[in-house]
Structure formats: structure tokens, C-alpha cells
TORZAMI-270499 format. One line per field, with one value per residue (C-alpha): residue number from 1; x, y, z; residue in three letters. Coordinates in pm, 1 decimal, decimal comma. Example, Ala and Ser with C-alpha at 12.3 -4.5 7.8 and 13.67 -1.06 7.14 Angstrom:
// residues 2
num = [1;2]
px = [1230,0;1367,0]
py = [-450,0;-106,0]
pz = [780,0;714,0]
residu = [ALA;SER]
//
This chain:
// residues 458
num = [1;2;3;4;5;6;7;8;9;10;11;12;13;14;15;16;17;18;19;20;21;22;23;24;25;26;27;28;29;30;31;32;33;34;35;36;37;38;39;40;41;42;43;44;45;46;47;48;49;50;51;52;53;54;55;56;57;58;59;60;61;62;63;64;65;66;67;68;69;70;71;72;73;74;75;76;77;78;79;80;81;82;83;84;85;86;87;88;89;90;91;92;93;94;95;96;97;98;99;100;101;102;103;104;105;106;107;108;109;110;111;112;113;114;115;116;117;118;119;120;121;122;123;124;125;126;127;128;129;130;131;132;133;134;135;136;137;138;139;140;141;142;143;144;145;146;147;148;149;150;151;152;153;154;155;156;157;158;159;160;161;162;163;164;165;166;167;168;169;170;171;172;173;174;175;176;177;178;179;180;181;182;183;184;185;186;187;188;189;190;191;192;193;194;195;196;197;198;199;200;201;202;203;204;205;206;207;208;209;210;211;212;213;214;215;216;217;218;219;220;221;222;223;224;225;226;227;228;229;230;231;232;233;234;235;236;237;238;239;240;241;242;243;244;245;246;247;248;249;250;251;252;253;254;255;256;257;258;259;260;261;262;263;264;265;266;267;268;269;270;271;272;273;274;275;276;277;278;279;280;281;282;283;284;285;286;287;288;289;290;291;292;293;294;295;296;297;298;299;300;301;302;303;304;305;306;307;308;309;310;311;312;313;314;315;316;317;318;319;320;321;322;323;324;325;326;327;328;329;330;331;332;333;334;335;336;337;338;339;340;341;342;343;344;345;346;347;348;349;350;351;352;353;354;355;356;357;358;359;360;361;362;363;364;365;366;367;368;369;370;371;372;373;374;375;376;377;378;379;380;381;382;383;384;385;386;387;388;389;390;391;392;393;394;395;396;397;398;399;400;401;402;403;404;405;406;407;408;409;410;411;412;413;414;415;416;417;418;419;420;421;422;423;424;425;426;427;428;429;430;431;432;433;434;435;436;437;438;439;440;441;442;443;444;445;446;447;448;449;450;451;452;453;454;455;456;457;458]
px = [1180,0;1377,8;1061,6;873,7;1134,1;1086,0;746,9;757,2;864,3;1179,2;1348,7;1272,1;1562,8;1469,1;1434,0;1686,2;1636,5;1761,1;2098,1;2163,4;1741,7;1700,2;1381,5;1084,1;992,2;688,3;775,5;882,9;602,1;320,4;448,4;402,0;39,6;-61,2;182,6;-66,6;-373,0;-246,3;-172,3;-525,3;-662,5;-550,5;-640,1;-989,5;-1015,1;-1096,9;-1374,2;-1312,1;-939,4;-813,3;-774,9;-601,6;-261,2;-349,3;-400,7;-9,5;27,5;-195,1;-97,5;296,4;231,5;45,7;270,6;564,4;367,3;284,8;645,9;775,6;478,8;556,4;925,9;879,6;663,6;895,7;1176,4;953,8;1056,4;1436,7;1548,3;1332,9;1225,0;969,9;1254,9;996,8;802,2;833,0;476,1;462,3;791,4;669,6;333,5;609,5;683,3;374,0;282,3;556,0;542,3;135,6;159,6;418,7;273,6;-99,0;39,7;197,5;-91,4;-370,6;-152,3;44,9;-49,6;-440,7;-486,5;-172,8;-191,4;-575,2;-741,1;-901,6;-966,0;-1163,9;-1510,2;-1728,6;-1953,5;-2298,7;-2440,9;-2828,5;-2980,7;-3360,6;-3559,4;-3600,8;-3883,5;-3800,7;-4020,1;-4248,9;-4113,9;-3742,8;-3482,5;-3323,5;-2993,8;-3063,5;-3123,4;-2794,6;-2549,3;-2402,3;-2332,7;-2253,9;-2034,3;-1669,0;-1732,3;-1840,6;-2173,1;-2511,8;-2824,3;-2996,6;-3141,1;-2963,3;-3167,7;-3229,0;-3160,3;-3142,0;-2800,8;-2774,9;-2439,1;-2451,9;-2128,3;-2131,6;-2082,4;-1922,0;-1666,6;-1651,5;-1765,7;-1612,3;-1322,7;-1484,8;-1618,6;-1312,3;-1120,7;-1384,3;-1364,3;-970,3;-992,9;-1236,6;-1032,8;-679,6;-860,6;-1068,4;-786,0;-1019,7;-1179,9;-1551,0;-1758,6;-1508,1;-1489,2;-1181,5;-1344,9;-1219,2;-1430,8;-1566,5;-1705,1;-1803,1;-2185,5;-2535,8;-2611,1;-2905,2;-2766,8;-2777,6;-2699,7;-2588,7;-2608,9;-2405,2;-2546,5;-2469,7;-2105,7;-2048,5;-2228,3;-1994,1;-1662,5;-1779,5;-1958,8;-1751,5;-1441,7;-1274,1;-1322,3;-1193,8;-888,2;-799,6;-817,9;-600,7;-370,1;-341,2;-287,9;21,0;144,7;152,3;315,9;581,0;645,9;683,5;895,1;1049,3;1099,4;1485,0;1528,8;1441,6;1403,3;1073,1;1159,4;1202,7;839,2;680,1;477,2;171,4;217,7;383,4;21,3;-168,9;81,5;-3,1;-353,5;-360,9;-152,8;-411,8;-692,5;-557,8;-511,5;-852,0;-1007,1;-748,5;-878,8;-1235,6;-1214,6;-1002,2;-1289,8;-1561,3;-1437,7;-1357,8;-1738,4;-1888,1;-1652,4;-1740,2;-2130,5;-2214,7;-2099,1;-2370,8;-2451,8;-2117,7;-1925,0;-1668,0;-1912,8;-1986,8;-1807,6;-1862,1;-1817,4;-1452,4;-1489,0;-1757,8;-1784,6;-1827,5;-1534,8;-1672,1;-1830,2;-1530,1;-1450,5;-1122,8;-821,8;-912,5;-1235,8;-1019,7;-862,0;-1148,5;-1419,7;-1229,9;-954,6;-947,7;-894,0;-709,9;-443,9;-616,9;-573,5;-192,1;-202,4;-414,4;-234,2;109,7;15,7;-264,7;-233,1;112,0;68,6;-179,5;-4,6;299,1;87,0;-126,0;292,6;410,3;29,8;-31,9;-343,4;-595,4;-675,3;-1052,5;-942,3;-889,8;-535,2;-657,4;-299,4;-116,4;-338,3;-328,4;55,5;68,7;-141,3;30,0;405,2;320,4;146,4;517,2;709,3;490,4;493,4;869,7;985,2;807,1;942,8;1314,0;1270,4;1233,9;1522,9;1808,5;1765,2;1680,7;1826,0;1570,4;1284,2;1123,2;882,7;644,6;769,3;737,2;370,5;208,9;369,0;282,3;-66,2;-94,9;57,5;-231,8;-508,6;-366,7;-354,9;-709,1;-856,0;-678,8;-802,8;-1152,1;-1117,2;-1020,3;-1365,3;-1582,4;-1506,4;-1466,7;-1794,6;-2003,5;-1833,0;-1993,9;-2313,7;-2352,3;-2266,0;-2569,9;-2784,9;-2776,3;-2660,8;-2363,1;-2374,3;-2508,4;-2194,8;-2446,0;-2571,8;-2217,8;-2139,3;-2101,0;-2207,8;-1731,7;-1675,9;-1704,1;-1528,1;-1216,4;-1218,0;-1259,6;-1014,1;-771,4;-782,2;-717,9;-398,6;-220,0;-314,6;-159,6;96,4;252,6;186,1;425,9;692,3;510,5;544,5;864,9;956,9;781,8;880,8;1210,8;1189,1;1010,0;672,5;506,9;686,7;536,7;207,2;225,8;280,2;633,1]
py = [299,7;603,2;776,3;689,3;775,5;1121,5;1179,4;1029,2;1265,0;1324,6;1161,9;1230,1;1366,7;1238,3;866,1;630,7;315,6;-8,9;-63,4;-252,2;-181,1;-16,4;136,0;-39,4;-123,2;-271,4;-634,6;-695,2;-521,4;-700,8;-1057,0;-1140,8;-1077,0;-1231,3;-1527,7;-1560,5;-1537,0;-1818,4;-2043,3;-1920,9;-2039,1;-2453,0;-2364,0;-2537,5;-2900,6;-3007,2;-3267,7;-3669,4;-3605,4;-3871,1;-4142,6;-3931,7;-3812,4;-3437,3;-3564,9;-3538,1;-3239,8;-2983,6;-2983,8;-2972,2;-2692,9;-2506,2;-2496,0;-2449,9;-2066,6;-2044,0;-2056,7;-1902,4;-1614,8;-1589,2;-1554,8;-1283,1;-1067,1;-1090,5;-1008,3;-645,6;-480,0;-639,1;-534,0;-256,3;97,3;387,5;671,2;940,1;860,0;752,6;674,7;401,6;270,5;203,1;64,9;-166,9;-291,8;-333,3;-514,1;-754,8;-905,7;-929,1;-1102,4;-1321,0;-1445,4;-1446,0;-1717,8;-1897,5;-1894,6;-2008,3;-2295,7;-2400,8;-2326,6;-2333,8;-2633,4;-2858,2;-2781,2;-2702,7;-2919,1;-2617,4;-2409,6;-2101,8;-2167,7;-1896,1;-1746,2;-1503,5;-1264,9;-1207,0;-888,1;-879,9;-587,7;-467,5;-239,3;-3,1;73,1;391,8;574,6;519,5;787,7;653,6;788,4;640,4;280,9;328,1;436,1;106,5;91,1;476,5;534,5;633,1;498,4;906,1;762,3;912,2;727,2;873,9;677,0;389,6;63,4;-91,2;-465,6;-771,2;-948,5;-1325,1;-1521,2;-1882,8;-2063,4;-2260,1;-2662,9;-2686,1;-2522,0;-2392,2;-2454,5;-2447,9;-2231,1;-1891,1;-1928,8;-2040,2;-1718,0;-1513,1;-1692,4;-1665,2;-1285,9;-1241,8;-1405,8;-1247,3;-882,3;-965,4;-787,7;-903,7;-1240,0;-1089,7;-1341,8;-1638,7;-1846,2;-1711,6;-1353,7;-1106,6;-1074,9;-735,8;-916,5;-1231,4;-1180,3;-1153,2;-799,4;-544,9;-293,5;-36,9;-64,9;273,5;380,5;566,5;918,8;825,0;751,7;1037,0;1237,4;1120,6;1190,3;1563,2;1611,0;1412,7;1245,7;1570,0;1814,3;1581,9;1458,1;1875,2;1969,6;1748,3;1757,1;2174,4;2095,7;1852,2;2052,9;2375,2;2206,2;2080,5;2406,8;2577,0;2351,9;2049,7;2191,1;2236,1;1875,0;1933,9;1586,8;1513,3;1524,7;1908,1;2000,5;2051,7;1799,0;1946,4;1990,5;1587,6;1491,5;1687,9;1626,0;1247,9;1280,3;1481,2;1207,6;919,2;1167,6;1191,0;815,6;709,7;960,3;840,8;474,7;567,1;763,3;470,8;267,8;449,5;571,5;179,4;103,5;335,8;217,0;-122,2;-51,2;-138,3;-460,7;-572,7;-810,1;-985,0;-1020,8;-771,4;-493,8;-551,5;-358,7;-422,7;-133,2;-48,4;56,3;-46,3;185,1;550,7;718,7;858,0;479,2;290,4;246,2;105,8;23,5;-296,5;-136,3;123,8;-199,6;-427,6;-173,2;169,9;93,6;-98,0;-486,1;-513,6;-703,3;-923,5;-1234,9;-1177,8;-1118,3;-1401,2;-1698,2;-1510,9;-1387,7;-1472,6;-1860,2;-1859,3;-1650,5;-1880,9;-2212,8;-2040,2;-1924,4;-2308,7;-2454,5;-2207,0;-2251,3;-2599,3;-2516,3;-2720,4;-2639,2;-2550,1;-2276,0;-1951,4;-1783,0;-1459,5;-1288,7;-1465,7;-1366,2;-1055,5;-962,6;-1194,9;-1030,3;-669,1;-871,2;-916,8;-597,4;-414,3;-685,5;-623,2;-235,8;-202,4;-388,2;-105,1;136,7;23,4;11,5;392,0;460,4;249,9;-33,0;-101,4;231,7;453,0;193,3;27,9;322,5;123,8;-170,6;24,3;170,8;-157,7;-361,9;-51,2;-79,8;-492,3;-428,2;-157,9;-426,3;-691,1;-446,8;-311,3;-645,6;-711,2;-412,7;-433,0;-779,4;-695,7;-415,5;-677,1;-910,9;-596,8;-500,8;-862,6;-925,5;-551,4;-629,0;-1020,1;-852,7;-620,9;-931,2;-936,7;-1231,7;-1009,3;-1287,8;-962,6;-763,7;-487,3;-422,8;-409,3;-104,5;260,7;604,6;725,4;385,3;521,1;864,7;705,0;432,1;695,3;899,9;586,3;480,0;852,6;891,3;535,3;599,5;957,5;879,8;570,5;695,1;945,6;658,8;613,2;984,2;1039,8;768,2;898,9;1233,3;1087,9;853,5;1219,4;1071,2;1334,2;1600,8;1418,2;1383,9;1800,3;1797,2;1950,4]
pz = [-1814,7;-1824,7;-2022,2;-1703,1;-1414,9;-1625,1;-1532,0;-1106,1;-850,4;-713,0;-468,7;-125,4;49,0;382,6;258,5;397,8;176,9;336,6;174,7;-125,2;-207,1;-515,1;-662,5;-752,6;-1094,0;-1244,7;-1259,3;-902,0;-809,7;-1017,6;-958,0;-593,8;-644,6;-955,9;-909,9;-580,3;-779,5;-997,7;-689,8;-559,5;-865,2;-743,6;-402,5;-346,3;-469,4;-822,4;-824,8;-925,7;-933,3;-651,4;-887,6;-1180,7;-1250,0;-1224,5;-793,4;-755,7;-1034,6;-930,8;-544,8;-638,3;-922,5;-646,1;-356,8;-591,1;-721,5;-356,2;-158,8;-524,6;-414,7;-52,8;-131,8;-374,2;-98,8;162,9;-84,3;-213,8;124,5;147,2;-232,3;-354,4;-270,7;-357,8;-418,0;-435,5;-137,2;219,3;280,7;-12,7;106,3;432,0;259,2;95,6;316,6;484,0;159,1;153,9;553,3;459,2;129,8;257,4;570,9;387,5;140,3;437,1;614,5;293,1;151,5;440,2;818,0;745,1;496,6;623,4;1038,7;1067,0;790,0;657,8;341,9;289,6;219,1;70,6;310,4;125,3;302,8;339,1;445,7;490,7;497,2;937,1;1016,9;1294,0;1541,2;1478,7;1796,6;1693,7;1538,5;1242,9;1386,9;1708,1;1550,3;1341,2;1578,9;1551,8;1212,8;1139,7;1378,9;1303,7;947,7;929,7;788,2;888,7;754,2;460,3;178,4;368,9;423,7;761,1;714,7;907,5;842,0;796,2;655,9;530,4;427,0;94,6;138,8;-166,2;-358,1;-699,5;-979,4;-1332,7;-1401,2;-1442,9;-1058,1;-946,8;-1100,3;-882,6;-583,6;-594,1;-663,1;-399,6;-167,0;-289,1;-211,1;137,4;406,6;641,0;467,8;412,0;192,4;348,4;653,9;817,8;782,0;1108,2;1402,7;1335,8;992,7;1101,4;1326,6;1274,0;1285,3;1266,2;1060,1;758,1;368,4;284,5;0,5;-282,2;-169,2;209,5;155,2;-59,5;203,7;493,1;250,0;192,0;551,4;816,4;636,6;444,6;726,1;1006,4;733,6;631,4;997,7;1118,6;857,5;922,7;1261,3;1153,1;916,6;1115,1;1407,0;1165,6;984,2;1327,6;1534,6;1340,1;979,0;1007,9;1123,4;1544,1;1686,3;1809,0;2180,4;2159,8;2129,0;2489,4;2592,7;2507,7;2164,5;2143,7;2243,7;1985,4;1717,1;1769,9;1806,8;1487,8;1288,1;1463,9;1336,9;1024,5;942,9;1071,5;854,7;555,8;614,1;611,4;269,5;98,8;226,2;110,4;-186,7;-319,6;-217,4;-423,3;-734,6;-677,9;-592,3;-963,3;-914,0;-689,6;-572,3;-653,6;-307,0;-450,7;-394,6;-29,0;228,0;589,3;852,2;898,4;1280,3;1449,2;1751,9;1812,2;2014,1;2260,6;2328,6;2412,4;2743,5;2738,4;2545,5;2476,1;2340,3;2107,2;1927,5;1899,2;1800,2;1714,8;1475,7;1169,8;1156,9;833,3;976,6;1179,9;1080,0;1029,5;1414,0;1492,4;1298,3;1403,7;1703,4;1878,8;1884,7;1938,8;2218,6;2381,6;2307,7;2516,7;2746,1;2810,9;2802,2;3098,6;3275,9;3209,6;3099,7;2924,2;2549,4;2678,6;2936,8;2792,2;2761,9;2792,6;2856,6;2596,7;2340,7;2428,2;2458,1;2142,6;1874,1;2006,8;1961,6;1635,4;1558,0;1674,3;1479,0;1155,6;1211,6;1318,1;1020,8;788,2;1005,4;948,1;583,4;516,4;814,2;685,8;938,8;1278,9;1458,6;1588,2;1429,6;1746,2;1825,5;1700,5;1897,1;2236,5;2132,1;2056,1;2334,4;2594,1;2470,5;2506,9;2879,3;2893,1;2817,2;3036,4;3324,0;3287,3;3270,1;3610,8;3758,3;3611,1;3684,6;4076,4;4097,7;3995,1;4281,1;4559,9;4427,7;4428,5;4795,7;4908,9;4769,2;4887,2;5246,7;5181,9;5122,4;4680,9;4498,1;4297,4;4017,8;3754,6;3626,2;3485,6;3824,1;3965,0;3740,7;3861,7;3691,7;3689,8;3511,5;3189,1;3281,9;3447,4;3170,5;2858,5;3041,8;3090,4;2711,0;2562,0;2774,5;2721,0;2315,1;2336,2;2574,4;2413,8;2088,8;2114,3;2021,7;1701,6;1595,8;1714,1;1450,0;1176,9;1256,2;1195,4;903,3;707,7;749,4;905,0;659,1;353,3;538,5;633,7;199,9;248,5]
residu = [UNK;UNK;UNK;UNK;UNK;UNK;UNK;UNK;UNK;UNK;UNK;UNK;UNK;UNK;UNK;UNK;UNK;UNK;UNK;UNK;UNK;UNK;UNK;UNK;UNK;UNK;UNK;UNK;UNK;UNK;UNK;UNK;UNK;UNK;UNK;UNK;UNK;UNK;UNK;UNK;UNK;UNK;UNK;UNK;UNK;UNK;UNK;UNK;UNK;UNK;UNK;UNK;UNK;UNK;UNK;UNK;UNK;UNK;UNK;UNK;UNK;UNK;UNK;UNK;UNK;UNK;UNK;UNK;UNK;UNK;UNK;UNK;UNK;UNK;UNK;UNK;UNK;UNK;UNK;UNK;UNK;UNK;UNK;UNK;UNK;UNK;UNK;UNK;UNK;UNK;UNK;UNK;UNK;UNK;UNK;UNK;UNK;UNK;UNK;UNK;UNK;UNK;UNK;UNK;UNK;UNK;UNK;UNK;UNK;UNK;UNK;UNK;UNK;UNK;UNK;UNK;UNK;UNK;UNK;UNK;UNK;UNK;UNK;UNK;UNK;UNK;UNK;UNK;UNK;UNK;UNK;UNK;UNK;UNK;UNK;UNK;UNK;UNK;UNK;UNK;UNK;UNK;UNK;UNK;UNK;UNK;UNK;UNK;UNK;UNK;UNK;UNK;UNK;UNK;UNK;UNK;UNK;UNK;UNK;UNK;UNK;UNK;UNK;UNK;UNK;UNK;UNK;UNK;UNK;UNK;UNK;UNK;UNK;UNK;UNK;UNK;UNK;UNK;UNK;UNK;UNK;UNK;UNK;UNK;UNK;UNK;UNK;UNK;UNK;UNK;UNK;UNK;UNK;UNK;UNK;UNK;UNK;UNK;UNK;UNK;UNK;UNK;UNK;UNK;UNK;UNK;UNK;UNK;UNK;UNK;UNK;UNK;UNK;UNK;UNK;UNK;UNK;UNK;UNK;UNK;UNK;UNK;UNK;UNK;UNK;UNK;UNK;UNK;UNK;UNK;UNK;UNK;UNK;UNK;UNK;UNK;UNK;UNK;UNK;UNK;UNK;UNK;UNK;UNK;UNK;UNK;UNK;UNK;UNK;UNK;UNK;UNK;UNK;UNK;UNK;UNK;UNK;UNK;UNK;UNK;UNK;UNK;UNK;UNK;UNK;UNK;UNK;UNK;UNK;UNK;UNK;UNK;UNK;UNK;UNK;UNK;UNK;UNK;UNK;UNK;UNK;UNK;UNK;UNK;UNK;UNK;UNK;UNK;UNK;UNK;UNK;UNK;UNK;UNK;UNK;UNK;UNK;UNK;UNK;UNK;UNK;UNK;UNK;UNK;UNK;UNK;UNK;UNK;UNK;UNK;UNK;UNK;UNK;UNK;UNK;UNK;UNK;UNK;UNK;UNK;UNK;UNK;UNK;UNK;UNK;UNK;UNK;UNK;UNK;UNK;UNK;UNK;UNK;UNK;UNK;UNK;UNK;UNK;UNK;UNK;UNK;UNK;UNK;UNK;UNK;UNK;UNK;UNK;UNK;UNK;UNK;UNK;UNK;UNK;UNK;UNK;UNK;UNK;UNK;UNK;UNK;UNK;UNK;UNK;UNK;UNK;UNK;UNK;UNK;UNK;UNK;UNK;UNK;UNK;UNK;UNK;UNK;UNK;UNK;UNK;UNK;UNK;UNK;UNK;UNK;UNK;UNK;UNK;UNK;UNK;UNK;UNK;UNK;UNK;UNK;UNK;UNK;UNK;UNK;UNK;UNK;UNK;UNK;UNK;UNK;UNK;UNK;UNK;UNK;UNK;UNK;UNK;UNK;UNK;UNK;UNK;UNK;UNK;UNK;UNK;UNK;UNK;UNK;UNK;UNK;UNK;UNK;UNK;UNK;UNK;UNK;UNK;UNK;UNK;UNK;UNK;UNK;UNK;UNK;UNK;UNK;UNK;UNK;UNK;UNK;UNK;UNK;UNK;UNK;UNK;UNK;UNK;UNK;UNK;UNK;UNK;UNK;UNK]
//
């Protein structure tokens, strides 16, 4: 060990560790996720064991290496750090609350409170002929969009999912159904896959030489321009330690839309870069990669649009099972209502509650605890008050406007027709000032917990 502290880094000054943490070593780090794997392994039922003794066995032995699993993520975060960097700490962290409530949420919530296991779910794409007249960029705009991808050798494909009525079969299947599962963030191939993942689409296949096009031609210049623009503000202004509430207000907002800039573009190269590592795997699931955003920018409309089509949906079931439902079972309590009527609002508020919780926690493991660690908090809650109020107001236009036209003799029942030419300016304008706005609490923390400074590469 002390061979390999030798050749790491060295400690980042502006790390504060939570206390009593100390640095991460391989063993702690590598058990959480194969202990996981193992339980993953007993997950789906055996065949013909109800009558045997192995019916009792296998379901103890598997919840045991689950909790013993779960435990041992939520501990990563509370007993170790990453001395050299704050990024990874914070990705610790990040780590830890996922793993944790991922276990909790395969072997307990979903099987015990829902009845339900992941079933494997194969996607089919079948060849789709455009139409002679159409623009292979204009037919793909949906699919390579701010995944940075442009169509090239790219096939246009028809895409069709069936989920498997059985489960699997013989050991070596199961061991690739449980590693499948153990790596899906967002439960492609499976039957709690994300919402982004789980449709029938028209879309592309791109190929090797269109992601490696969009790293070198869209990814890398958006990625080293933005990070410039971070580190240049830093070195200027906040270099000898100047609290983030110094800068005017004008560089606050393009200091946080350079550090949003820079982690979309981050997420799209990780993304890319694993597909083409795993493309020789095909057509094992392991090698399919669904879009990571699925809308343009300069598309979205609205806040609500920014999270469900412009930013990744890693954590998406975390905030459903932990979020989401909870948030509309309070909201059905406090209503009264019925399971059938949609809890629009406590959805809402409850997957952004959950985003802050999730997001705060990381933030108060690289800043010694809770002080000064609820930026986070404020952005994601500021943007889930965001959504609810737009939906009122849009909600609120749409019956001004079908009373104005009924009194003009039209039967207003069409939203489409309702629309007007400035909804999409005052909405685009609406979204791009509560992201910038609020997410000046998220890099006034990092500024503070030496994020930004490792991101700037100082």
C-alpha cells in the first residue's frame, strides 16, 4: 500500500473530508459492488425449487449479501475519502447513496412491496427507409441532438422492445443478466428501464466513426471552451480563496453556465467513449447505448422540458422509487385523491426533494459536513417550484385562450391550435434564467468545496 500511495497524487489542500473518514483503499472500495453482483446472481428465481431445501436457503443467503451490500455503500461516503481529489470524493459519495438505495430498491421495495423483478427486455431495430425528399439531418434531429452526434455511416432504424417471459437460463446467463443489470444506471435491456429508454422510437444506430466524429467535432471543442472560460474566471477573480458572491453578477451567470456546459459535454464523452469500447460486443445488451439527452437545446421550451429531455436520467429511478411515489402518495393523503387521478405536484416537488437530498449529501462530504452544503438543496427545490409554477401558468393560458376562441365561435378542445408564435421565446427565455439563476447556488458550493479549482486543473 505504501508502494501505491507513492505513485497517487497529493492531497488536495482544499479537501475537507468528513471527520473520522479516512482514505479509500481497494477493498472497501471493490466490495459493495461485487458483494451486489453475488446477491444479483440469486435475484431471479431458480426453476423446480418450491418443494426443496435450497427454497428457504437461497432467499436468506440473498438478502443477507444484499442488506450486507447496501450497508457497505452507504458506509463508502460516511468512512472513506479520495485524499487527492475532490471530484472523486464527491463521486463517492454519489456512489454510495446510489448503490445503497439501488440494492434497497431490487431486493426489497420492488420484489417485496410491488411483486416485481426485473425482466429482460431485447431490443429490435429494423431497417426504416426515409423518404427520398428528406435530409438525413433533418430525419435525425431527434436522436443527434445534444448527444453531439451528426449522422454519418449511422443507420436509420425502426425501434421495437419485447420483454422476455422467462428468466434465465443456466448459470452462465444468469452471470450476464446480473452484470447487465448491476451496470444499466438507467435499466436499458430491463423492465424498470427510465423513461427516456423505455419507447418505440424511429431513430439512428450510429456508428463507431459517428461517435468518434461527435468527440473530436462537437464534444472536445464545447468541453475545452468551457473549461477556458472556467478556468480563466477562476484564475482572475477567485484564485486566492474570494467567495463566490464577489464576482458581479454577470460573470456568476457565465461561470455557471460554463460549469453546466462543461458537465454536459463531460457526460456525453464518458458516454460515447464506453460505446465505442463496448461496440465489439454486439449484439450482447452490454453494447447498446441509448441516447443520453434526447432533445436539442434550443428545442425545449420549458424547465420541465430541460429535465425530461435535456439532461441526463442516470438517476432516475433513484428519484422515482424515492421520490416520485412518495411524493404522490403524500400528495393523494393531503388531496384525498383516488389512486387513478394524477398527483402531478407531488411528483414533481418529490423527485426534485430527492434530487437535493442525493446531491447535498455529496456536497457535504468534500466540505466537512452540512455547513455551506445545501446549494444544491436550494437549486433543485427552486427548479421543482419552477415546474409546478409553469404548469399553473401554462395551465391558466390554455383555458383564457379556449374561453376567447369558443366566444369567437371554435370549439377550443385542440391545444395545438391554442398556441402562439412568443410561446417558445418567453418559454426558452423562462427556462435559461431559472437554470442560470438558481444555479448559482450550485457553483457557489463547488466554488467552495475546490470543485471548480480542480475542474479549472489548478
Amino acid at each position: 500500500m505504501a508502494n501505491l500511495s507513492a505513485l497517487l497524487p497529493p492531497p488536495r489542500a482544499e479537501l475537507k473530508p468528513l471527520p473520522g473518514t479516512t482514505p479509500l483503499t481497494p477493498l472497501p472500495a471493490l466490495a459493495p459492488p461485487l458483494i451486489y453482483y453475488l446477491a444479483l446472481l440469486l435475484l431471479p428465481p431458480f426453476p423446480n425449487t418450491s418443494s426443496e431445501p435450497t427454497a428457504r436457503v437461497i432467499p436468506f443467503l440473498r438478502n443477507f449479501l444484499a442488506l450486507l451490500s447496501g450497508i457497505l455503500f452507504f458506509r463508502l461516503p460516511l468512512k472513506y475519502h479520495i485524499p487527492f481529489s475532490v471530484g472523486l470524493t464527491y463521486q463517492l459519495a454519489l456512489v454510495g447513496v446510489y448503490g445503497g438505495c439501488r440494492v434497497l430498491d431490487a431486493f426489497f421495495i420492488s420484489p417485496y412491496l410491488f411483486g416485481h423483478i426485473p425482466r429482460r427486455v431485447k431490443y429490435h431495430h429494423a431497417p426504416r427507409r426515409l423518404a427520398p425528399s428528406t435530409p438525413r439531418g433533418a430525419d435525425a434531429t431527434t436522436y443527434f441532438s445534444l448527444h453531439f452526434l451528426t449522422p454519418g455511416d449511422g443507420e436509420a432504424v425502426t425501434e421495437t422492445a419485447t420483454t422476455d417471459e422467462g428468466w434465465p437460463h443456466g448459470w452462465k446467463d444468469r452471470m450476464s443478466w446480473a452484470l447487465e443489470l448491476e451496470l444499466s444506471m438507467r435499466g436499458a435491456g430491463f423492465t424498470w428501464s427510465s423513461a427516456d429508454v423505455r419507447h418505440t422510437k424511429s431513430t439512428w444506430r450510429p456508428s463507431i466513426r459517428d461517435r468518434t466524429h461527435s468527440i473530436f467535432v462537437h464534444v472536445l471543442p464545447v468541453l475545452v471552451i468551457s473549461w477556458a472560460v472556467i478556468r480563466d474566471i477562476y484564475t482572475l477573480y477567485l484564485v486566492n480563496g474570494e467567495p463566490f458572491d464577489d464576482l458581479p453578477m454577470g460573470l456568476q451567470l457565465v461561470l455557471t453556465a460554463a460549469s453546466g456546459a462543461f458537465l454536459m459535454s463531460a457526460f456525453s464523452l464518458g458516454h460515447s467513449t464506453f460505446a465505442i469500447l463496448l461496440a465489439p460486443l454486439a449484439p450482447h445488451p452490454l453494447s447498446y447505448f441509448p441516447p443520453l439527452y434526447s432533445a436539442r437545446v434550443w428545442d425545449l421550451e420549458s424547465v420541465r422540458a430541460f429535465w425530461s429531455y435535456g439532461w441526463h436520467r442516470l438517476f432516475s429511478r433513484l428519484f422515482l422509487v424515492y421520490g416520485v411515489w412518495p411524493g404522490e402518495w403524500l400528495e393523494r393523503k393531503l388531496t384525498g385523491k383516488r389512486d387513478e387521478e394524477e398527483a402531478d405536484i407531488g411528483k414533481v416537488l418529490g423527485g426534485f426533494v430527492s434530487s437535493a437530498f442525493v446531491h447535498s449529501f455529496a456536497a457535504h462530504a468534500v466540505m466537512g459536513g452540512w455547513d455551506g452544503a445545501f446549494g444544491e438543496a436550494w437549486f433543485f427545490a427552486g427548479n421543482g417550484v419552477a415546474v409546478v409554477v409553469e404548469e399553473g401558468v401554462r395551465m391558466a393560458a390554455v383555458r383564457y385562450r379556449r374561453r376567447q376562441k369558443r366566444q369567437r365561435g371554435g370549439d377550443g378542445k385542440d391545444e395545438v391550435s391554442l398556441e402562439r408564435w412568443y410561446d417558445g421565446v418567453i418559454g426558452r427565455i423562462w427556462w435559461v434564467c431559472v437554470l442560470l439563476y438558481t444555479g448559482r447556488n450550485f457553483a457557489r458550493g463547488w466554488v467552495r468545496a475546490g470543485l471548480v479549482r480542480e475542474m479549472a486543473g489548478l
